[in-house]
VMD Tcl script that builds the backbone (N, CA, C; Angstrom):
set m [mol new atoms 426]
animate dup $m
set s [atomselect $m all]
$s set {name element resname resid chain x y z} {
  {N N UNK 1 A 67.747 213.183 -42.628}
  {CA C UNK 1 A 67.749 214.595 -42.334}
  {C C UNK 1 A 69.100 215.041 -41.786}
  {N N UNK 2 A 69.713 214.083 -40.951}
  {CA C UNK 2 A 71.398 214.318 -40.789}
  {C C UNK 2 A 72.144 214.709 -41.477}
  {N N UNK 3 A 71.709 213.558 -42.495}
  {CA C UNK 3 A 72.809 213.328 -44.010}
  {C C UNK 3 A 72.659 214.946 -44.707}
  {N N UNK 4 A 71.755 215.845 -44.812}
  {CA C UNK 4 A 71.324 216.828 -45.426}
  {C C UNK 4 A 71.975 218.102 -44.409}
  {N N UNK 5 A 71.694 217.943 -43.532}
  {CA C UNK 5 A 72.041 219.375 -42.100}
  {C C UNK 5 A 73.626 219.155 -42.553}
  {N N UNK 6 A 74.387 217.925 -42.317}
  {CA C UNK 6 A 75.521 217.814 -42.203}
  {C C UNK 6 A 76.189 218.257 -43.505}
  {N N UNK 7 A 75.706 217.784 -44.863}
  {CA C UNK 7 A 76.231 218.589 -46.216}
  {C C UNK 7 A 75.706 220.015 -46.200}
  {N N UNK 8 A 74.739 220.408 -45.895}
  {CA C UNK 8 A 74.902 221.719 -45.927}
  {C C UNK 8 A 75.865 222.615 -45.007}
  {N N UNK 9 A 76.110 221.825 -43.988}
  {CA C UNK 9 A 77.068 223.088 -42.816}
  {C C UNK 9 A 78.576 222.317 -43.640}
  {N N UNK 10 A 78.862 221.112 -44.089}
  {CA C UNK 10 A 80.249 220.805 -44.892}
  {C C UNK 10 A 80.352 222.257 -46.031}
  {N N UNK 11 A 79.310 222.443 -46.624}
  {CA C UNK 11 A 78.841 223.208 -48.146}
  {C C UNK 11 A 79.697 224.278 -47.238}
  {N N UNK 12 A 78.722 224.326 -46.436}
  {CA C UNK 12 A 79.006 226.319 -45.562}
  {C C UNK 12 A 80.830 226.341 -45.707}
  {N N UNK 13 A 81.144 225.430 -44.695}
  {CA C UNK 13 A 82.160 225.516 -44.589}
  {C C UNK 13 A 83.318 225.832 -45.466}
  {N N UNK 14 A 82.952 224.906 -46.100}
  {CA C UNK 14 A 84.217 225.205 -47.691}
  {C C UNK 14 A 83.698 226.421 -47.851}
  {N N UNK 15 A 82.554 226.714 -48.300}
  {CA C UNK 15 A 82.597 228.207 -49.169}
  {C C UNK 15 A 82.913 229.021 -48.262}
  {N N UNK 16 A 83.244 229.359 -46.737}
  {CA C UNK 16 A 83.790 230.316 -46.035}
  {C C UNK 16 A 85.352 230.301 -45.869}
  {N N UNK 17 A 85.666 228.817 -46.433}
  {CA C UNK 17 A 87.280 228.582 -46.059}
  {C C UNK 17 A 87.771 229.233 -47.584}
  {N N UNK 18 A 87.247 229.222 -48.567}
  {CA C UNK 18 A 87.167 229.634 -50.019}
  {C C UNK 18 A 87.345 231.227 -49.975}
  {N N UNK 19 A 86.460 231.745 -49.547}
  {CA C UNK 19 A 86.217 233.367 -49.505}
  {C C UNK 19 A 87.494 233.972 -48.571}
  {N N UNK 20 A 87.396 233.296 -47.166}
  {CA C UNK 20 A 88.873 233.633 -46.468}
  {C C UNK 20 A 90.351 233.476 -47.239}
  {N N UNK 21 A 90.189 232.854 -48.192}
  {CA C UNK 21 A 91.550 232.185 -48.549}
  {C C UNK 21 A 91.674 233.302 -49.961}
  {N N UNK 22 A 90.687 234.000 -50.210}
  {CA C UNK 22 A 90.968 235.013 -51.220}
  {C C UNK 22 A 91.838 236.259 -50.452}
  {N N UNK 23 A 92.818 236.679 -52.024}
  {CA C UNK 23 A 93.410 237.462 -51.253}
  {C C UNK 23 A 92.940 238.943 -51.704}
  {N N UNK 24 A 92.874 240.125 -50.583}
  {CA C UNK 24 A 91.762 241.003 -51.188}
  {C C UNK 24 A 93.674 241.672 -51.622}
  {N N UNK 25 A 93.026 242.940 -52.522}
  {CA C UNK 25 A 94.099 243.483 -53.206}
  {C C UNK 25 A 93.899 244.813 -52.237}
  {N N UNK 26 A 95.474 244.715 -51.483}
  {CA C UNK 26 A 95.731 246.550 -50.666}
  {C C UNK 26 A 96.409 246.686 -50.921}
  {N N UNK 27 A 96.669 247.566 -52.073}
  {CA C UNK 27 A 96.870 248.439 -52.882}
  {C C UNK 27 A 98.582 248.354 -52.969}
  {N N UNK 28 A 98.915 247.539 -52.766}
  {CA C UNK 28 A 100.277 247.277 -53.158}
  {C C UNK 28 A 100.977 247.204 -54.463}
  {N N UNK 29 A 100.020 247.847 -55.508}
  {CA C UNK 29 A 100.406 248.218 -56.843}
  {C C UNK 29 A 100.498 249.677 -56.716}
  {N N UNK 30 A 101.491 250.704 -56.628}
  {CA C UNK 30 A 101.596 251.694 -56.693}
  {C C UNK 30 A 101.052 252.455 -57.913}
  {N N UNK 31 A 100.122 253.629 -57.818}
  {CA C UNK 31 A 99.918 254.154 -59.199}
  {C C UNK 31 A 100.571 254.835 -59.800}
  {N N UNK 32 A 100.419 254.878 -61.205}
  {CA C UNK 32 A 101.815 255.145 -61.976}
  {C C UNK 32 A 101.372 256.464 -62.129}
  {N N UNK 33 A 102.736 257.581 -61.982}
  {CA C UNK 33 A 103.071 258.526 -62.131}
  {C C UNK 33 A 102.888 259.182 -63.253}
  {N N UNK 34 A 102.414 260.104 -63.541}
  {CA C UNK 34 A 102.214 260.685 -64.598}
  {C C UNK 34 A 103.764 261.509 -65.197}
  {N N UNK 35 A 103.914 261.636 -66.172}
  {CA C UNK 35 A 105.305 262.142 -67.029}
  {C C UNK 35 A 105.638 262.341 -68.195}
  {N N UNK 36 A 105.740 264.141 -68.113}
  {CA C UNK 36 A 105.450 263.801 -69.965}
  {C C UNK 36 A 106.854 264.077 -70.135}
  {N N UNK 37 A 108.162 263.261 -69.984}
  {CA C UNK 37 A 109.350 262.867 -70.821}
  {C C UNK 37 A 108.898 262.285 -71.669}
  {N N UNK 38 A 109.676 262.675 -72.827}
  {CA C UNK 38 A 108.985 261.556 -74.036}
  {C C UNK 38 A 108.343 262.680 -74.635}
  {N N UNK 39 A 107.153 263.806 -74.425}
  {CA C UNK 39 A 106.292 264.096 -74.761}
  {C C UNK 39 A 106.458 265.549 -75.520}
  {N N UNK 40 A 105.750 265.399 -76.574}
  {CA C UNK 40 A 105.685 267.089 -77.121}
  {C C UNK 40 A 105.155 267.965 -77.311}
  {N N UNK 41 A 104.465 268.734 -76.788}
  {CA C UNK 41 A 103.316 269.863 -76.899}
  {C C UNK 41 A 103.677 271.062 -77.534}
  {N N UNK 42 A 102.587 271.833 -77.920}
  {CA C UNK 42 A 102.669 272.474 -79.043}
  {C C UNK 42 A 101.166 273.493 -78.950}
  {N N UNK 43 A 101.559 274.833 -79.483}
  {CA C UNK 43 A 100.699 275.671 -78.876}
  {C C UNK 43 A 101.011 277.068 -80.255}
  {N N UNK 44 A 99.602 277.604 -80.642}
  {CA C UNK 44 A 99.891 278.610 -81.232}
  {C C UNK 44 A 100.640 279.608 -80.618}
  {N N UNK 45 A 101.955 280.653 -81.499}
  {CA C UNK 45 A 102.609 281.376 -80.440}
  {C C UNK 45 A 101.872 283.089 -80.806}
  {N N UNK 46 A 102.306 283.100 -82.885}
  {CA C UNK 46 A 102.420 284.330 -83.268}
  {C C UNK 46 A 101.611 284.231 -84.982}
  {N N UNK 47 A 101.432 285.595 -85.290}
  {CA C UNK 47 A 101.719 285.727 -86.958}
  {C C UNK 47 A 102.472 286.265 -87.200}
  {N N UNK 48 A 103.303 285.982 -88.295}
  {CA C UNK 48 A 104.316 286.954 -88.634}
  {C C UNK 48 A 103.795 287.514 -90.120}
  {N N UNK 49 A 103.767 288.898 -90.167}
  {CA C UNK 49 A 103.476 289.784 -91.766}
  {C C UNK 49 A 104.577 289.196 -92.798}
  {N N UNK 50 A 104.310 289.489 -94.303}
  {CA C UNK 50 A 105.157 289.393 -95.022}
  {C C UNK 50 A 106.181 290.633 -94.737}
  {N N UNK 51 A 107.554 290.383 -95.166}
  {CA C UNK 51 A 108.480 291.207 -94.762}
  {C C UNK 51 A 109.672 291.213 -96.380}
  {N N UNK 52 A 110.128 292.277 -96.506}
  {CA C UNK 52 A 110.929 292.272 -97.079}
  {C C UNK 52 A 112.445 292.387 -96.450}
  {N N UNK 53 A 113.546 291.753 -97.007}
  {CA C UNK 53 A 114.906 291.475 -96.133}
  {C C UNK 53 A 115.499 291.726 -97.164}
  {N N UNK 54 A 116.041 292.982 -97.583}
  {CA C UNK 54 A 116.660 293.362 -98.976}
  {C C UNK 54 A 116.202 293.215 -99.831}
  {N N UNK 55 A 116.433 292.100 -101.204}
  {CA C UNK 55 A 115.446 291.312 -101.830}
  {C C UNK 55 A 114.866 290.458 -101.949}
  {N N UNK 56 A 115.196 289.992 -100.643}
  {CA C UNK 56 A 114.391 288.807 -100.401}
  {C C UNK 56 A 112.845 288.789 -99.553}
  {N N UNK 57 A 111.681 288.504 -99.948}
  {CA C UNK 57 A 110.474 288.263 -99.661}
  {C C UNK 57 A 110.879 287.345 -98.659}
  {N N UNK 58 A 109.891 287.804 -97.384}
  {CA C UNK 58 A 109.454 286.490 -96.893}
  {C C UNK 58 A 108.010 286.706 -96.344}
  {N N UNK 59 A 107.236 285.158 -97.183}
  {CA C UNK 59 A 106.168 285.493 -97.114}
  {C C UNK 59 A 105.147 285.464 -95.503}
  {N N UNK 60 A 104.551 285.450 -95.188}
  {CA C UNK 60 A 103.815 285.752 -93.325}
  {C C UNK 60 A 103.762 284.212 -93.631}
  {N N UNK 61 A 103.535 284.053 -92.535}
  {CA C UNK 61 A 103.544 282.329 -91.245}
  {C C UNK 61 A 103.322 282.540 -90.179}
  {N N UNK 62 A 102.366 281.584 -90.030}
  {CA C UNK 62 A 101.971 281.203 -88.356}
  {C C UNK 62 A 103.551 280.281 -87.500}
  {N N UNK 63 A 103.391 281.014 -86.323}
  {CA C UNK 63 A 104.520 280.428 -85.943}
  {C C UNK 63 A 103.528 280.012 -84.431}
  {N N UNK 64 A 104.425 278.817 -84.128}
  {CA C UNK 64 A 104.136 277.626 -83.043}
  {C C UNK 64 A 105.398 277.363 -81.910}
  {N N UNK 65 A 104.847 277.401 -80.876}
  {CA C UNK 65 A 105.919 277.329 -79.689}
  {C C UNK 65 A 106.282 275.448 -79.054}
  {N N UNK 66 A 107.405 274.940 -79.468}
  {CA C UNK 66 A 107.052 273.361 -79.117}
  {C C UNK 66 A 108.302 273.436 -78.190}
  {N N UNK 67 A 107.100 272.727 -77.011}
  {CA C UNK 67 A 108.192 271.807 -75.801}
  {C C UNK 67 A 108.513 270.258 -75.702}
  {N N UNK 68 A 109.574 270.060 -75.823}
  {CA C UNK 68 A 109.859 268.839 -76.129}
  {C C UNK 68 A 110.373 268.160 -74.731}
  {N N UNK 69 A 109.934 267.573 -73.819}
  {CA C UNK 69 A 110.617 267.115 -72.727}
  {C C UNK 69 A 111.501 265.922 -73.107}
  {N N UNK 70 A 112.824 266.232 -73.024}
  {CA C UNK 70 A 113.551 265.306 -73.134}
  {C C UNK 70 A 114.033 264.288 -71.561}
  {N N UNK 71 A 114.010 264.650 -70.687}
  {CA C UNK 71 A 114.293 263.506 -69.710}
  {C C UNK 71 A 113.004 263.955 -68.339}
  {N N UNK 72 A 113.458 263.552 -67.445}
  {CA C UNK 72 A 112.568 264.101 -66.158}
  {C C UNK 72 A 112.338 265.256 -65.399}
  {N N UNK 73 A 113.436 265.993 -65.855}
  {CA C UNK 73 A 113.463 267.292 -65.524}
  {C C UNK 73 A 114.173 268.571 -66.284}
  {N N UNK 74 A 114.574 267.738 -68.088}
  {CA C UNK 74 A 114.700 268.794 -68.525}
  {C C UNK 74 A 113.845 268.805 -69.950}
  {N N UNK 75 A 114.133 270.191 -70.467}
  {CA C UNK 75 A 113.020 270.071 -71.644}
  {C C UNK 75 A 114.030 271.298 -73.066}
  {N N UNK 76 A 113.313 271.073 -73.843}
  {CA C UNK 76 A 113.847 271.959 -75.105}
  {C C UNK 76 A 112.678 272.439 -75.819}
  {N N UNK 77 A 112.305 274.076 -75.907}
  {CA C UNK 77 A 111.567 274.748 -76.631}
  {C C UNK 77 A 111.890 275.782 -77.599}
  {N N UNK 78 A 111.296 275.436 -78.980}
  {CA C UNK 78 A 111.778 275.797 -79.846}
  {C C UNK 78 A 110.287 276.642 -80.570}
  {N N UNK 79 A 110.485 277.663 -81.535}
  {CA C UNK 79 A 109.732 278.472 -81.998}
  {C C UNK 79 A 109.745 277.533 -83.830}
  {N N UNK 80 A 108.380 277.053 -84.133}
  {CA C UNK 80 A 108.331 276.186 -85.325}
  {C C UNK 80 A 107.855 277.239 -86.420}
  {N N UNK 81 A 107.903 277.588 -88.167}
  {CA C UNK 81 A 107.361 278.064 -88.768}
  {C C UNK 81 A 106.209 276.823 -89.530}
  {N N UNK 82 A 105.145 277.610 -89.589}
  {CA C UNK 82 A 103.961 276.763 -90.145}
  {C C UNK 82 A 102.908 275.846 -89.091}
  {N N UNK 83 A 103.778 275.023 -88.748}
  {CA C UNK 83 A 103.378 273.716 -87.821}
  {C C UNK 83 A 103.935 273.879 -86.572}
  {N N UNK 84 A 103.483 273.013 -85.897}
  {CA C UNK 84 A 104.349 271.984 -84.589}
  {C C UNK 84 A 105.579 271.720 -85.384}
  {N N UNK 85 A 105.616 271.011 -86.432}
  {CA C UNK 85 A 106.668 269.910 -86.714}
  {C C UNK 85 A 107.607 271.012 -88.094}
  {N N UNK 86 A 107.131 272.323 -88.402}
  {CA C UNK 86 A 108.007 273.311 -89.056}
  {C C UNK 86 A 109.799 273.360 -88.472}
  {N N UNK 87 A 109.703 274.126 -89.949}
  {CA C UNK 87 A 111.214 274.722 -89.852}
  {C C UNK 87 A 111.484 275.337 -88.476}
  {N N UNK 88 A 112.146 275.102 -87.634}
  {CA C UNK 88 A 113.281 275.762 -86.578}
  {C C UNK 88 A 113.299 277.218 -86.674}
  {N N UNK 89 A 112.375 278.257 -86.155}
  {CA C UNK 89 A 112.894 279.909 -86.006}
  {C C UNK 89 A 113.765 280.005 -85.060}
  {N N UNK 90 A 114.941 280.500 -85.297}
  {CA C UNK 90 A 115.917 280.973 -83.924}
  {C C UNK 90 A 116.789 279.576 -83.110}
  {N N UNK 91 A 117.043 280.006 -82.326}
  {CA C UNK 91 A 117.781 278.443 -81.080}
  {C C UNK 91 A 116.518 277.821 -80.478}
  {N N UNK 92 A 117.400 276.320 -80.637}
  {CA C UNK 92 A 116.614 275.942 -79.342}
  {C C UNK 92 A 116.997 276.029 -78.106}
  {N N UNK 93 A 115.991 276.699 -77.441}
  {CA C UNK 93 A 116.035 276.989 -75.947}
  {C C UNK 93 A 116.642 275.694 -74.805}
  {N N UNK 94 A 116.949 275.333 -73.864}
  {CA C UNK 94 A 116.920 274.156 -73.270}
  {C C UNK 94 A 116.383 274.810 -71.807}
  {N N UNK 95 A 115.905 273.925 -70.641}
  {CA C UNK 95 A 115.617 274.291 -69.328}
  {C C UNK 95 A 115.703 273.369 -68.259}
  {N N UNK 96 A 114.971 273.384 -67.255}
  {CA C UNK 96 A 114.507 272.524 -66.616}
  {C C UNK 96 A 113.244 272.419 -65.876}
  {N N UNK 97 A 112.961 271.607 -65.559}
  {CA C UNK 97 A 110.822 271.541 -65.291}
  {C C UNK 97 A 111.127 270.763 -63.987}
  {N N UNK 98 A 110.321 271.158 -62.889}
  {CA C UNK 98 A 109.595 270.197 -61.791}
  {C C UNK 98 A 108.175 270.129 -61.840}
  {N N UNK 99 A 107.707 268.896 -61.484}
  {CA C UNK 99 A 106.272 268.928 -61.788}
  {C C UNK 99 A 105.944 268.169 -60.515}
  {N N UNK 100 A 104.555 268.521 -60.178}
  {CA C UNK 100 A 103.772 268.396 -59.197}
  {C C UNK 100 A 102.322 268.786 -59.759}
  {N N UNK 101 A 101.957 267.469 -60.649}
  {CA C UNK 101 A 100.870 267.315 -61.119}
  {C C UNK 101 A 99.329 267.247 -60.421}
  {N N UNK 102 A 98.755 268.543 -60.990}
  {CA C UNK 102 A 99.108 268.829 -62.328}
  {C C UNK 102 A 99.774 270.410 -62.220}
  {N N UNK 103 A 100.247 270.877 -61.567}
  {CA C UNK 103 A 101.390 271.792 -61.568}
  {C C UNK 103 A 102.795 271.110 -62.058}
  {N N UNK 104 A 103.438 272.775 -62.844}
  {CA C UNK 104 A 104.433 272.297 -63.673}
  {C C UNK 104 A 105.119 273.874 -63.512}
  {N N UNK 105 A 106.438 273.911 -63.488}
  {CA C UNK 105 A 107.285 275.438 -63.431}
  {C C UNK 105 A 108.583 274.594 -64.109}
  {N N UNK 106 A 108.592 275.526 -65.394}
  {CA C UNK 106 A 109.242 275.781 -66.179}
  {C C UNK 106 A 110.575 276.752 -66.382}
  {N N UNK 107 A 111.508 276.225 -66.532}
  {CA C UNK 107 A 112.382 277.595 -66.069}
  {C C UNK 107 A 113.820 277.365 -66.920}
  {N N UNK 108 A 114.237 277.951 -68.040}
  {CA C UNK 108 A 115.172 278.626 -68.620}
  {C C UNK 108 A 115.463 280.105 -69.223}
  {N N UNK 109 A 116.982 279.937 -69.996}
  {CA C UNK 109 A 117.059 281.177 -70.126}
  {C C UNK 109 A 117.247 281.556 -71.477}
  {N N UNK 110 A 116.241 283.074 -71.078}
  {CA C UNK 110 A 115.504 283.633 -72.377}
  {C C UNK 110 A 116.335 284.513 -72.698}
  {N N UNK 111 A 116.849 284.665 -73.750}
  {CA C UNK 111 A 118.218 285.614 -74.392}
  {C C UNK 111 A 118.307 286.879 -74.104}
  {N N UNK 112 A 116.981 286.821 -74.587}
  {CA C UNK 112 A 116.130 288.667 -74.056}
  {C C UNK 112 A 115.769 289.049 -72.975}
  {N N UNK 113 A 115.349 288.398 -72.252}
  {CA C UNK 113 A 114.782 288.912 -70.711}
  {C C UNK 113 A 115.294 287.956 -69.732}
  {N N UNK 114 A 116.610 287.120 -69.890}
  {CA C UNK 114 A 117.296 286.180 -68.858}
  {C C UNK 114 A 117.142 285.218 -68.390}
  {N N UNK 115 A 116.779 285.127 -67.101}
  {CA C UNK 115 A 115.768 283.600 -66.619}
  {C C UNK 115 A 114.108 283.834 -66.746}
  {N N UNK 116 A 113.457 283.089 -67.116}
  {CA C UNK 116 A 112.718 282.742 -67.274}
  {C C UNK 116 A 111.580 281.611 -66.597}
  {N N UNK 117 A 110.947 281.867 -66.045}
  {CA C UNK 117 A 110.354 281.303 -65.100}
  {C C UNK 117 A 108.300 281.417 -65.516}
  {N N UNK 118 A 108.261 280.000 -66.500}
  {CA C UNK 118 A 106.649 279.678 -66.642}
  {C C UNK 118 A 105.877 279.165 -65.672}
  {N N UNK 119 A 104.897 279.344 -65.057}
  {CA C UNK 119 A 104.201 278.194 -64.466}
  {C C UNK 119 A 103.322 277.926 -65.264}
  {N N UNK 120 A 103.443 275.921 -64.927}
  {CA C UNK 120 A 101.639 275.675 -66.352}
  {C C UNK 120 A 101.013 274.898 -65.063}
  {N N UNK 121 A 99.845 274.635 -65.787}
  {CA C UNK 121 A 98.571 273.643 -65.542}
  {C C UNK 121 A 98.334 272.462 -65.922}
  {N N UNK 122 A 98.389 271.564 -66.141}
  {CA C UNK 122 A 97.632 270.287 -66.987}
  {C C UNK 122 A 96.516 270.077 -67.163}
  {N N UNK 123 A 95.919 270.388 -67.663}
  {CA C UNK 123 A 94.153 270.261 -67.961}
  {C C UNK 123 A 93.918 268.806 -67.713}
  {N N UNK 124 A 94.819 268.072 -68.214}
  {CA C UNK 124 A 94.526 266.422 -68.573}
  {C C UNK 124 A 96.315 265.960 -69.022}
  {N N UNK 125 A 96.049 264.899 -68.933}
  {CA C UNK 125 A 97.845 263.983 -69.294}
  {C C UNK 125 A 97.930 264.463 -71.256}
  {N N UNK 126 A 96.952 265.410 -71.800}
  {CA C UNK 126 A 97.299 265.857 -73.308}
  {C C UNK 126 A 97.432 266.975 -73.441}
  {N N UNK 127 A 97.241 267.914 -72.259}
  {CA C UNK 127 A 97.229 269.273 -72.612}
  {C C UNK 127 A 97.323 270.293 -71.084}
  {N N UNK 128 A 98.166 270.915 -71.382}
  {CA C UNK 128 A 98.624 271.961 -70.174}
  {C C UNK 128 A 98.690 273.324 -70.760}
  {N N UNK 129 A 98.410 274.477 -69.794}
  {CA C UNK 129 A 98.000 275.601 -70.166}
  {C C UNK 129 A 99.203 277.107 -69.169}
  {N N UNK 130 A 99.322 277.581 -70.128}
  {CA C UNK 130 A 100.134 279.105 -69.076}
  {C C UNK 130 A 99.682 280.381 -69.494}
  {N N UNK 131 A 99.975 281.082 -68.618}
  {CA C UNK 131 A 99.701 282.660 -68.555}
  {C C UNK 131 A 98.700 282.259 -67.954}
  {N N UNK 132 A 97.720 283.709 -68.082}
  {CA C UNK 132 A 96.854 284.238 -67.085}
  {C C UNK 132 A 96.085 284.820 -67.817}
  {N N UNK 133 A 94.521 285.187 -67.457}
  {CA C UNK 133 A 93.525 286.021 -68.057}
  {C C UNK 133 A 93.375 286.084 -70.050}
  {N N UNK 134 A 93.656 287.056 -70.403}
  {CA C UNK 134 A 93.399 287.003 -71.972}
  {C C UNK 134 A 94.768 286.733 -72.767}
  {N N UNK 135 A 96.223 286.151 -71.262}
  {CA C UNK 135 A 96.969 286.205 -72.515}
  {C C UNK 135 A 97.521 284.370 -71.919}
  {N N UNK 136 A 96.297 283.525 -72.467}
  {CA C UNK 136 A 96.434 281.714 -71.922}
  {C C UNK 136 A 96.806 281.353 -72.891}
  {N N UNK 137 A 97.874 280.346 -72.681}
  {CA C UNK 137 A 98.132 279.754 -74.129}
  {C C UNK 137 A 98.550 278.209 -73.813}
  {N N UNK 138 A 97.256 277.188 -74.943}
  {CA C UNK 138 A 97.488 275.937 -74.661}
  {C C UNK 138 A 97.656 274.668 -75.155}
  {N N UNK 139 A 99.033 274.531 -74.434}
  {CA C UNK 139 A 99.574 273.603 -75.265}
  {C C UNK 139 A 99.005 271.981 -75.215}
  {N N UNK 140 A 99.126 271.465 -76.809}
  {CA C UNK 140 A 97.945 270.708 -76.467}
  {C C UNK 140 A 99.423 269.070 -77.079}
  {N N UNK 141 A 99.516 267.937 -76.631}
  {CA C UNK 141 A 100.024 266.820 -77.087}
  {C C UNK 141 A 100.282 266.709 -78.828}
  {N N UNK 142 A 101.508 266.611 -78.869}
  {CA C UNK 142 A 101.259 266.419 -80.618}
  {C C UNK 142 A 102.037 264.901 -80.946}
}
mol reanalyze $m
mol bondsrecalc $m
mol representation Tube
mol addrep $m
């Protein structure tokens, strides 16, 4: 009955020196930052009517507004015909973005009305949203 008391409190033992000797995980893996450098979103902007330009036709197209973040704090938005991935309407814009996810302020300058200053939303790490009330527009990962 020794032989038995004594392997079981040996048993105990190890399995408490076992469990102590695990190492618990505090949190010394930092979580990764969300960042859409790299990333391109894309959002219905307009229609445009067919138009005549002397003699030249041009026939109507949906046109698309794409932000292209090129580094961490700057970005390039351009007006696409057809698609996301269309012909180039006009310049591309360039700016700069701070984000404080999922807040995002957007800010270059608009030819026509100067600086320019968006604030968006991020719905999710695929899709962020701007304006207000009936005039939201959202751009979704392409």
């Amino acid at each position: 009955m020794k032989k038995v008391i004594f392997a079981l409190m040996s048993i105990a033992v190890i399995v408490s020196l076992m469990l102590s000797s695990c190492k618990k995980d505090d949190g010394d893996d930092q979580d990764e930052v969300f960042s859409p450098k790299g990333k391109v979103y894309a959002a219905f902007a307009y229609h445009s009517n067919a138009y005549y330009f002397g003699n030249i036709y041009n026939a109507p197209y949906d046109a698309y507004w794409v932000f292209r973040f090129t580094s961490e704090t700057e970005f390039e938005r351009t007006a696409r015909k057809g698609t996301p991935t269309g012909e180039i309407i006009g310049d591309i814009e360039t700016g700069t973005y701070t984000l404080s996810y999922p807040n995002m302020t957007l800010t270059f300058k608009d030819k026509t009305t100067g600086a320019s200053v968006i604030d968006a939303t991020f719905v999710s790490e695929s899709a962020f949203r701007t304006g207000s009330g009936s005039n939201i527009k959202e751009y979704n990962l392409q």
